[in-house]
DOBADREN-874224 format. One record per atom (N, C-alpha, C): atom name; chain; y, x, z; residue number from 0. Coordinates in nm, 3 decimals. Atoms other than C-alpha are relative to their C-alpha. Example, Ala and Ser with C-alpha at 12.3 -4.5 7.8 and 13.67 -1.06 7.14 Angstrom:
2
R	atomo	cadena	py	px	pz	num
R	N	A	-0.119	0.089	0.000	0 $
R	CA	A	-0.450	1.230	0.780	0 $
R	C	A	0.120	0.090	0.000	0 $
R	N	A	-0.119	-0.082	-0.006	1 $
R	CA	A	-0.106	1.367	0.714	1 $
R	C	A	0.109	-0.077	0.073	1 $
//
This chain:
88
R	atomo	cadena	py	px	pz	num
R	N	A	0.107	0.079	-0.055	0 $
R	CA	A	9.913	8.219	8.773	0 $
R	C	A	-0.005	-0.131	-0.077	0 $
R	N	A	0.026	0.163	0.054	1 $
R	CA	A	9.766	7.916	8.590	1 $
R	C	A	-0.101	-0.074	0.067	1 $
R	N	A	0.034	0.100	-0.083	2 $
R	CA	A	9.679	7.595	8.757	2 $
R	C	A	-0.007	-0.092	-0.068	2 $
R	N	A	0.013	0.132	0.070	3 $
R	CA	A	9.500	7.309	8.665	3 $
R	C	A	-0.049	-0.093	0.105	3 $
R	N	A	0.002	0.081	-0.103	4 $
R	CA	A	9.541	7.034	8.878	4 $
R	C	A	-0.079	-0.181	-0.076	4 $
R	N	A	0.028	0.154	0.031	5 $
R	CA	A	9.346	6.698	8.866	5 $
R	C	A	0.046	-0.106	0.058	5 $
R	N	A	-0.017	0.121	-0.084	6 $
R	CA	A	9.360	6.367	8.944	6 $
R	C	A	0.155	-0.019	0.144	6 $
R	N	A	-0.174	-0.008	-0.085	7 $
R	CA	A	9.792	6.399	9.068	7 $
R	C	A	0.054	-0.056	-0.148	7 $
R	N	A	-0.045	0.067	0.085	8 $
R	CA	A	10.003	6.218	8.881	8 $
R	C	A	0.140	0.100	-0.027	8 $
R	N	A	-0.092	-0.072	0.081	9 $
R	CA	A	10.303	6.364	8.634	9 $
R	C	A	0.077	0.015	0.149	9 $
R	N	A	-0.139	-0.034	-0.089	10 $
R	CA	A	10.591	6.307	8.917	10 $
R	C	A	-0.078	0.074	0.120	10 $
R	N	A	0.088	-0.063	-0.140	11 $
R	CA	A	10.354	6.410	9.211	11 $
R	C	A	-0.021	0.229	-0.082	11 $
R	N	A	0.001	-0.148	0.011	12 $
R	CA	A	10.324	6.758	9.006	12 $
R	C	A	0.114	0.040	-0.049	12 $
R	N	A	-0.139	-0.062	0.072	13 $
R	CA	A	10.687	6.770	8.899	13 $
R	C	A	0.065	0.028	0.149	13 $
R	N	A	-0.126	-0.061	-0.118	14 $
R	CA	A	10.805	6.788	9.266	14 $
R	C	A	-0.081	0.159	0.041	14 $
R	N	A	-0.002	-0.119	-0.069	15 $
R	CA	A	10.615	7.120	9.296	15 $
R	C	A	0.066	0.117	-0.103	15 $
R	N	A	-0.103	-0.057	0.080	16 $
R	CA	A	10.859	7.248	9.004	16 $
R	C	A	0.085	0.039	0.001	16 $
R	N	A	-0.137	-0.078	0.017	17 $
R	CA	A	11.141	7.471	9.011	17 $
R	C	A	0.102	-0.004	-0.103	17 $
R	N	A	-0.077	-0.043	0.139	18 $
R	CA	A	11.216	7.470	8.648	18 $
R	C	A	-0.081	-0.074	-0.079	18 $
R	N	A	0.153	0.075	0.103	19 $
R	CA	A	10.999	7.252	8.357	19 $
R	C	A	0.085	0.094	-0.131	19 $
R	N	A	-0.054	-0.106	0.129	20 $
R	CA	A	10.955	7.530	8.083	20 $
R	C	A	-0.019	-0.022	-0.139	20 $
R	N	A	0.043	0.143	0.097	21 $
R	CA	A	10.789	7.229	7.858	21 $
R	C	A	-0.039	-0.075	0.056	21 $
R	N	A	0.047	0.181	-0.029	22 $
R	CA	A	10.713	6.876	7.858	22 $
R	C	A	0.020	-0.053	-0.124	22 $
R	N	A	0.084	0.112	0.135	23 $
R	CA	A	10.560	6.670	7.608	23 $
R	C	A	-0.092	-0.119	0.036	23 $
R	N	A	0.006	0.052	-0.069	24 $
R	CA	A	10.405	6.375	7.660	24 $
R	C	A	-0.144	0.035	0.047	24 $
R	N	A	0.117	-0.033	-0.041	25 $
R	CA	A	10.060	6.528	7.688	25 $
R	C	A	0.013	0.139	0.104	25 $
R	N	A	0.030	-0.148	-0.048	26 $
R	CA	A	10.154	6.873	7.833	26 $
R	C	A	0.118	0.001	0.137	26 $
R	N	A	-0.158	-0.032	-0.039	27 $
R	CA	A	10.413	6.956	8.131	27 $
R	C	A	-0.027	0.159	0.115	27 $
R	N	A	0.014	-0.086	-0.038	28 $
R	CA	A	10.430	7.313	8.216	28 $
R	C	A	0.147	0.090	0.051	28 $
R	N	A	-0.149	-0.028	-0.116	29 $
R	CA	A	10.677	7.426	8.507	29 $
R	C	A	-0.015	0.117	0.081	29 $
R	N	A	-0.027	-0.105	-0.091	30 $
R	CA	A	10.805	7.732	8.692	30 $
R	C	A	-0.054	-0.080	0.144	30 $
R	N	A	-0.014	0.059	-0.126	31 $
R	CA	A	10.691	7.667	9.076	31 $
R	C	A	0.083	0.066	0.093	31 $
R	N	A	-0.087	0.006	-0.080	32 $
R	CA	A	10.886	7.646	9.350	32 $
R	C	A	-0.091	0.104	0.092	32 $
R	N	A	0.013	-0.055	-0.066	33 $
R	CA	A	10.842	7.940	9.539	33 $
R	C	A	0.098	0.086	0.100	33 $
R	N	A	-0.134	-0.092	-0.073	34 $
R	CA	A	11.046	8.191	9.802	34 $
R	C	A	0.041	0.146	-0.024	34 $
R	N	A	0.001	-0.136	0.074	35 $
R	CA	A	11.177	8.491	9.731	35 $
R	C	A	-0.063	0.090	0.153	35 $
R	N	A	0.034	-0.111	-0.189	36 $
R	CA	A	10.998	8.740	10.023	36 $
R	C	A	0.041	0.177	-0.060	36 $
R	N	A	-0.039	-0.098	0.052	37 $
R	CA	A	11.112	9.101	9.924	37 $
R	C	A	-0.113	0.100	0.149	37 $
R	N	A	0.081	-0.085	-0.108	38 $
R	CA	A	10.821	9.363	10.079	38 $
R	C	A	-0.003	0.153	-0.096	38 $
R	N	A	0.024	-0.129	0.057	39 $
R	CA	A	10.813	9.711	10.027	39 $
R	C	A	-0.126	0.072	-0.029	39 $
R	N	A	0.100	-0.080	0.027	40 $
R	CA	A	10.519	9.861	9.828	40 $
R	C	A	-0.010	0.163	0.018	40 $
R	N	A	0.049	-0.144	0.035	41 $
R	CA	A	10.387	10.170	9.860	41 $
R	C	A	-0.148	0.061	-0.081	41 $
R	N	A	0.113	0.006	0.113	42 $
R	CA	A	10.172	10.286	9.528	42 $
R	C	A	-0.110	0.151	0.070	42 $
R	N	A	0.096	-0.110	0.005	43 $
R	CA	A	9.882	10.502	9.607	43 $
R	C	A	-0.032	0.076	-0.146	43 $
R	N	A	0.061	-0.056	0.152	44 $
R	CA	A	9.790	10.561	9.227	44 $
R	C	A	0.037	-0.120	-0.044	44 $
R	N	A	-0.016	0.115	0.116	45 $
R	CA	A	9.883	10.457	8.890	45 $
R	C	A	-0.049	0.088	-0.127	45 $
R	N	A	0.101	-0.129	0.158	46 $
R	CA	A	9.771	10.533	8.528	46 $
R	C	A	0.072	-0.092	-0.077	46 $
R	N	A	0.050	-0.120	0.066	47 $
R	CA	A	9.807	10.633	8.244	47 $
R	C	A	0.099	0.055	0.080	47 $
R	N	A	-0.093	-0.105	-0.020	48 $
R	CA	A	9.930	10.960	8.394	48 $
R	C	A	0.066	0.024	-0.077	48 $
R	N	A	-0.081	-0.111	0.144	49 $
R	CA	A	10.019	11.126	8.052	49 $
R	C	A	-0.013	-0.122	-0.077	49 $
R	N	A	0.020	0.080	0.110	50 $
R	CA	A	10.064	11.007	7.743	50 $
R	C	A	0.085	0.051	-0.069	50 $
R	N	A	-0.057	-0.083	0.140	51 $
R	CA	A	10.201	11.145	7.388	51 $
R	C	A	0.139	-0.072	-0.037	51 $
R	N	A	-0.077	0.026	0.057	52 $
R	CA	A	10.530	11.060	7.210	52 $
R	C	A	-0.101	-0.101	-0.087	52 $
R	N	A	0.059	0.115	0.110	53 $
R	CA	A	10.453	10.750	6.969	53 $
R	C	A	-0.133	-0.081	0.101	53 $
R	N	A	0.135	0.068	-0.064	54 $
R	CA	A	10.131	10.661	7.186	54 $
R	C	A	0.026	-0.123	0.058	54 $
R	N	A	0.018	0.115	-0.117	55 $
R	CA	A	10.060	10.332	7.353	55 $
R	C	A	-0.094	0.013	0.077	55 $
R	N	A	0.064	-0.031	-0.086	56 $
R	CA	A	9.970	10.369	7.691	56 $
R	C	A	-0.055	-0.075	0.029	56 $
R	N	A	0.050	0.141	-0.018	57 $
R	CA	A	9.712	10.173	7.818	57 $
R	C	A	-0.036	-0.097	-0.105	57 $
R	N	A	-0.049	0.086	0.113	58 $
R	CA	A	9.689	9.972	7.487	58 $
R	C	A	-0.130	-0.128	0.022	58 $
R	N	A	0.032	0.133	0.021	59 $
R	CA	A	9.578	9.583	7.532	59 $
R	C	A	-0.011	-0.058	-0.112	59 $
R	N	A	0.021	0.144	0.103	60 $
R	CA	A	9.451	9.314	7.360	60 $
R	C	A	0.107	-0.012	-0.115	60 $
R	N	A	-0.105	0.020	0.096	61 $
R	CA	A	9.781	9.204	7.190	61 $
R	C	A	0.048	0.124	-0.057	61 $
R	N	A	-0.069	-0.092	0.080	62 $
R	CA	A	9.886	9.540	7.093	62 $
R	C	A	0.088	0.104	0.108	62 $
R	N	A	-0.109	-0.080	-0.054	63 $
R	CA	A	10.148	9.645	7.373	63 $
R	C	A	-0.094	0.094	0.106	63 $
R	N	A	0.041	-0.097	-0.086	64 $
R	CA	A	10.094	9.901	7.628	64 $
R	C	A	-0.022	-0.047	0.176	64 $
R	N	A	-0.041	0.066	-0.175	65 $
R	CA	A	10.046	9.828	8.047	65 $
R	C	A	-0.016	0.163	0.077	65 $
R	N	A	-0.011	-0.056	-0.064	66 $
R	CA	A	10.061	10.038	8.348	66 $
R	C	A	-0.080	-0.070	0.093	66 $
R	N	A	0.089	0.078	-0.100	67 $
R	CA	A	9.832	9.965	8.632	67 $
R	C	A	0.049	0.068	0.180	67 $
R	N	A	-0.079	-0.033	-0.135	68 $
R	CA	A	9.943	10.017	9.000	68 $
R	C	A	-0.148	-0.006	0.107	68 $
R	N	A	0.060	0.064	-0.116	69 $
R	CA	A	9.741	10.034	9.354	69 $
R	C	A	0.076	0.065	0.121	69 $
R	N	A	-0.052	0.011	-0.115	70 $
R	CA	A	9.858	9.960	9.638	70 $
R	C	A	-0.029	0.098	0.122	70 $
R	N	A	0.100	-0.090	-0.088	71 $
R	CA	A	9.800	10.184	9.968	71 $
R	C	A	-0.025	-0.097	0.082	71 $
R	N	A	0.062	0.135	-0.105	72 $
R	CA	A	9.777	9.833	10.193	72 $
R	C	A	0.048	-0.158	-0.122	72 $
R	N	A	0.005	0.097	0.043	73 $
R	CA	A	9.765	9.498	10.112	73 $
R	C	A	0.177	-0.055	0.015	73 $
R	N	A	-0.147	0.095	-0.036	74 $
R	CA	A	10.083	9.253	10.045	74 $
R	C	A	-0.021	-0.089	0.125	74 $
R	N	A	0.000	0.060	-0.083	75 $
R	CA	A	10.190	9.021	10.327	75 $
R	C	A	-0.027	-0.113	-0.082	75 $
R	N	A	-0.001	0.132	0.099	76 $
R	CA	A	10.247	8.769	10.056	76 $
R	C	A	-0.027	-0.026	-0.096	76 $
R	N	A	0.050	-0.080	0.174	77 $
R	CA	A	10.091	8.724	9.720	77 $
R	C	A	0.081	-0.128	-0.060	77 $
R	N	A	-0.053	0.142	0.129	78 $
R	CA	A	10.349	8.557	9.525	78 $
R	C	A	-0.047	0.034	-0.158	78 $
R	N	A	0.070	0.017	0.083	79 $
R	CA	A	10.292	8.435	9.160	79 $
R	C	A	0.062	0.113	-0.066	79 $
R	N	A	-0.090	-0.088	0.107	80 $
R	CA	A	10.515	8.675	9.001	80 $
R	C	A	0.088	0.121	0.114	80 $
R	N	A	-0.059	-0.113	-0.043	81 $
R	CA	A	10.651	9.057	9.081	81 $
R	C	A	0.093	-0.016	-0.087	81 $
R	N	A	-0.129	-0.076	0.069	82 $
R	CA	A	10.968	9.189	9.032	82 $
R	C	A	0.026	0.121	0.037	82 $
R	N	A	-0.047	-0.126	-0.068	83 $
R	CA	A	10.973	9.563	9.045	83 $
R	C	A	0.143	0.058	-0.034	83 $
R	N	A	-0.137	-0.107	-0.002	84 $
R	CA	A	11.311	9.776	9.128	84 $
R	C	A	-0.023	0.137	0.063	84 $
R	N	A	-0.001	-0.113	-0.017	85 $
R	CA	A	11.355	10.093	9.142	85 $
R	C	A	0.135	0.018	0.105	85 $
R	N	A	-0.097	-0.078	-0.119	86 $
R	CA	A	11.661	10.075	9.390	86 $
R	C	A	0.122	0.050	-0.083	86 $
R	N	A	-0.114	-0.033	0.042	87 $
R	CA	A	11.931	10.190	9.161	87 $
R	C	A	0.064	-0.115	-0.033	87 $
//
């Protein structure tokens, strides 16, 4: 998620920082402070189904490949960033 905040001053947007991943004196771009909530998805559909040896699945903009997911209900919580596990 990118956020552009006006009219707050440097320290007023450094306390909603977790981590500062740069700072310069023009730029300051920081992890936010968020919670960890752990909810269990359940995927209705995803794609590419198939796909060949050598192939890039999905193939994006930059070059690499993605996977696309949907959900069968909504999250409780929409944080900025997933972390999927598989449980092992």
């Amino acid at each position: 998620m990118v956020e552009a905040l006006e009219r707050i001053s440097r320290a007023a947007y450094r306390t909603s920082c977790a981590s500062v991943i740069f700072e310069n004196p023009d730029v300051l771009i920081c992890s936010p402070k968020s919670e960890v909530v752990a909810q269990e998805l359940s995927i209705a559909q995803w794609g590419p189904q198939e796909t060949a040896a050598g192939a890039v699945p999905h193939p994006q903009p930059h070059g690499d490949g993605a996977f696309w997911f949907v959900l069968q209900r909504r999250l409780r919580h929409k944080p900025p960033l997933f972390r999927l596990a598989d449980g092992r």
